[in-house]
C-alpha positions in Angstrom: -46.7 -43.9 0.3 -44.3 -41.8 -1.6 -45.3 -38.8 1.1 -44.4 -40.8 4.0 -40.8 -41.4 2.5 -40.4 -37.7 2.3 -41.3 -37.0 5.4 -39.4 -39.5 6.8 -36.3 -37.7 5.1 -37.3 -34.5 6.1 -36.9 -35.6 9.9 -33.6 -37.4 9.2 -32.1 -34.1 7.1 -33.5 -31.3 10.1 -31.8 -34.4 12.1 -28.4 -34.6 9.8 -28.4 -30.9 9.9 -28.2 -30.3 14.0 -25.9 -33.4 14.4 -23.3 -32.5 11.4 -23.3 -28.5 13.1 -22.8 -29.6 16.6 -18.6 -29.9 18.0 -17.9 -33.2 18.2 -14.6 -35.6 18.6 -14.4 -37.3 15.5 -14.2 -41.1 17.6 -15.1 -44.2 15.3 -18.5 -44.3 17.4 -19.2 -40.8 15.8 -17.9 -41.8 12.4 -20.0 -44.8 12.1 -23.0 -43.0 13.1 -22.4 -40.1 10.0 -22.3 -43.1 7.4 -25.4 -44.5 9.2 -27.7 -41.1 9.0 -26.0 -40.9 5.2 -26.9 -43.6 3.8 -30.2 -43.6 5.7 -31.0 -40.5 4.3 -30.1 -41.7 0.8 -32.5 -45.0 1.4 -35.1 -42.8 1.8 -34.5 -41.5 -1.5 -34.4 -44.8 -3.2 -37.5 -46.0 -1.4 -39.6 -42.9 -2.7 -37.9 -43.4 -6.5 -38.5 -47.1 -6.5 -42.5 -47.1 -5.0 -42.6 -44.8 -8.2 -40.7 -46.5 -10.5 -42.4 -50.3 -9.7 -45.6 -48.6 -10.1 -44.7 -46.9 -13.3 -43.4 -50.3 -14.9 -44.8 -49.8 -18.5 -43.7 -46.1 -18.7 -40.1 -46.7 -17.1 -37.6 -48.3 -18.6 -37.1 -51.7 -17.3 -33.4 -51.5 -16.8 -33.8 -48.5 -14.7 -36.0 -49.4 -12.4 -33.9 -53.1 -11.9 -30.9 -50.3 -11.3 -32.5 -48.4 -8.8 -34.0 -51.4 -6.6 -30.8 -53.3 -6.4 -28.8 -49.9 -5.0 -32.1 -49.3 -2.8 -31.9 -53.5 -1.3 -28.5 -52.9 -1.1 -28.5 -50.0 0.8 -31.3 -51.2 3.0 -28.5 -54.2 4.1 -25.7 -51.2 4.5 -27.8 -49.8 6.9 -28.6 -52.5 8.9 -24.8 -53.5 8.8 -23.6 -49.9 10.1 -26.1 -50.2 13.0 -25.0 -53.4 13.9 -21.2 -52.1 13.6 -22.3 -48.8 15.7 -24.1 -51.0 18.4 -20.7 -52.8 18.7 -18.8 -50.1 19.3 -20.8 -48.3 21.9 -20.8 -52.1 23.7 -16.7 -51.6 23.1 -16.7 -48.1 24.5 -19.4 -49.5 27.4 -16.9 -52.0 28.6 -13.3 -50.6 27.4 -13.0 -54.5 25.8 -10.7 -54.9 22.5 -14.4 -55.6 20.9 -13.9 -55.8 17.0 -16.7 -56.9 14.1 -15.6 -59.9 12.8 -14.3 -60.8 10.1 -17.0 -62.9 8.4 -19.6 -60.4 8.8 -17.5 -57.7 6.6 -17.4 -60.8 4.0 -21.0 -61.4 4.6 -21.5 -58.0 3.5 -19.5 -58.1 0.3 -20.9 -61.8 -0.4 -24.3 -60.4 -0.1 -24.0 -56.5 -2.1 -22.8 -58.8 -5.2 -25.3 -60.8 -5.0 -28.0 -58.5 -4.8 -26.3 -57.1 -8.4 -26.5 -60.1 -10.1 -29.8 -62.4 -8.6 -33.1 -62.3 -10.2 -35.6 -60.0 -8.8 -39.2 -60.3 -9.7 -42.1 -57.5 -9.7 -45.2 -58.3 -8.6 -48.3 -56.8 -10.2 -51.5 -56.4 -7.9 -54.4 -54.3 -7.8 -53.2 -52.1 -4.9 -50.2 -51.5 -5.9 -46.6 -53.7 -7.1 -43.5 -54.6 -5.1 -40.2 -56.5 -5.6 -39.9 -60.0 -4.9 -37.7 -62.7 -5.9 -33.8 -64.5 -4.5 -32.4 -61.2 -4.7 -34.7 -59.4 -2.0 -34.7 -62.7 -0.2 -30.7 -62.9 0.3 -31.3 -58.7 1.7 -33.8 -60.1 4.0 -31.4 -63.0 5.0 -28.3 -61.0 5.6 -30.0 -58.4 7.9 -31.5 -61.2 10.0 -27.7 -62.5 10.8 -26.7 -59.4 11.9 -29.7 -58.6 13.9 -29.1 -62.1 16.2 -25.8 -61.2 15.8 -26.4 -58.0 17.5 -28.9 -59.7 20.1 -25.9 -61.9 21.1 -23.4 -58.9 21.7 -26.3 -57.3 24.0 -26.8 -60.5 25.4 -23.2 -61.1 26.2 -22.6 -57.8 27.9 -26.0 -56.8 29.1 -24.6 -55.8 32.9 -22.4 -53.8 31.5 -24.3 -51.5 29.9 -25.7 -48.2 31.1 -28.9 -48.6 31.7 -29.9 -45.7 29.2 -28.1 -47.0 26.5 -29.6 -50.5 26.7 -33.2 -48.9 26.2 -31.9 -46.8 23.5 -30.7 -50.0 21.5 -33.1 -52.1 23.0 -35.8 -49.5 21.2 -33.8 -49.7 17.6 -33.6 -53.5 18.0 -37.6 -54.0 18.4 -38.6 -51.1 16.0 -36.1 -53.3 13.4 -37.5 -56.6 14.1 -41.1 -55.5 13.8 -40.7 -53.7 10.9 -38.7 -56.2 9.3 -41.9 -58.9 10.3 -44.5 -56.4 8.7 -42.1 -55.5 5.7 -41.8 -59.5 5.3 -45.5 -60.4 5.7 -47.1 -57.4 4.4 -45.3 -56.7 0.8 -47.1 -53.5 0.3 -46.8 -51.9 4.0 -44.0 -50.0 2.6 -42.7 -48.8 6.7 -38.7 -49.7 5.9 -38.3 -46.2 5.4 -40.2 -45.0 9.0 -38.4 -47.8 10.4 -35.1 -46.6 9.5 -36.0 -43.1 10.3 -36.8 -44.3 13.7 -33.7 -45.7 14.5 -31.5 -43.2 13.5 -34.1 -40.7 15.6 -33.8 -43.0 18.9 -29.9 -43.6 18.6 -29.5 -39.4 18.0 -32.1 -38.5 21.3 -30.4 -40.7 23.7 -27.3 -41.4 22.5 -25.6 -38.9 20.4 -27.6 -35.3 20.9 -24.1 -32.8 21.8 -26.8 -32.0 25.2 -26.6 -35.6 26.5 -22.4 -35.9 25.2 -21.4 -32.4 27.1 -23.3 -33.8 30.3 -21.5 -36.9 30.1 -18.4 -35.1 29.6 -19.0 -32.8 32.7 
């Protein structure tokens, strides 16, 4: 599983790479979508050292490996927080409306990352491999569910007055999240948060953010 992870970060730096070279107004749209392919990229990291790590459990030390799992579920709700905050703000440059995250969701965040440093998390042992488990993974799990129906809601609410384009492109990253966030949930061992992540950030980048697609618009 550890290979897919890499490959997955392979795409997302040759990604990284042609977005981060490319001219570009530095708008809050673009901003928000530099933090998203960072701490992506860094997910993808954490994923590959923790399917090591939680399958290495009597070679590595124990506080390590509870170290590296609660920066990788706390990551994995950072990046679903940044795509919900970079699906608002296209919505707000959609429909030039004074469109703002609220308030609760930024405490939500907070709430939730000191949590996930401080709750229980369990390892589960099996014959095809281990995986986390416990009321800290659970609240992660929890959190990113809010602010996926939140994110439903705002596409919901302004639906009409979205380019048609853009409503596939988030449309896409909104179905490739809730089904890998279903198999992820069901399936402990599938192990696809990582593809699923590198997916979004691909469909955002091809029909939203590639310079091609900006300097058309622009012309």
């Amino acid at each position: 599983m550890i290979r897919m992870e890499i490959a997955c970060f392979l795409v997302l730096a040759f990604l990284a790479a042609m977005y981060f070279s490319a001219p570009r107004e530095h708008t809050k749209i673009h901003k928000c979508f530099s933090k998203l392919l960072i701490y992506s990229m860094l997910n993808l990291i954490l994923d590959a050292t923790t399917i090591y790590t939680v399958n290495h459990l009597q070679t590595i030390p124990g506080l390590l490996n509870d170290l590296l799992h609660r920066l990788f579920i706390g990551d994995i709700v950072l990046v679903s927080y940044l795509t919900y905050d970079y699906i608002l703000l296209l919505i707000k440059d959609e429909t030039n409306k004074q469109i703002e995250i609220p308030k609760f969701t930024k405490l939500l965040l907070v709430a939730v990352l000191i949590a996930i440093a401080f709750l229980p998390i369990d390892y589960i042992q099996t014959e095809t491999g281990n995986y986390s488990h416990g009321p800290a993974v659970y609240t992660a799990y929890g959190c990113m569910a809010v602010f996926l129906v939140l994110t439903i809601l705002a596409m919901i609410k302004y639906w009409k007055q979205i380019h048609k384009k853009k409503r596939m492109a988030v449309t896409l990253s909104l179905t490739i999240e809730i089904i890998v966030m279903m198999i992820q949930y069901i399936v402990h061992l599938s192990l696809i948060s990582g593809m699923g992540i590198m997916l979004i950030n691909l469909s955002f980048y091809l029909t939203l953010e590639n310079p091609d697609i900006l300097l058309v618009q622009q012309v």
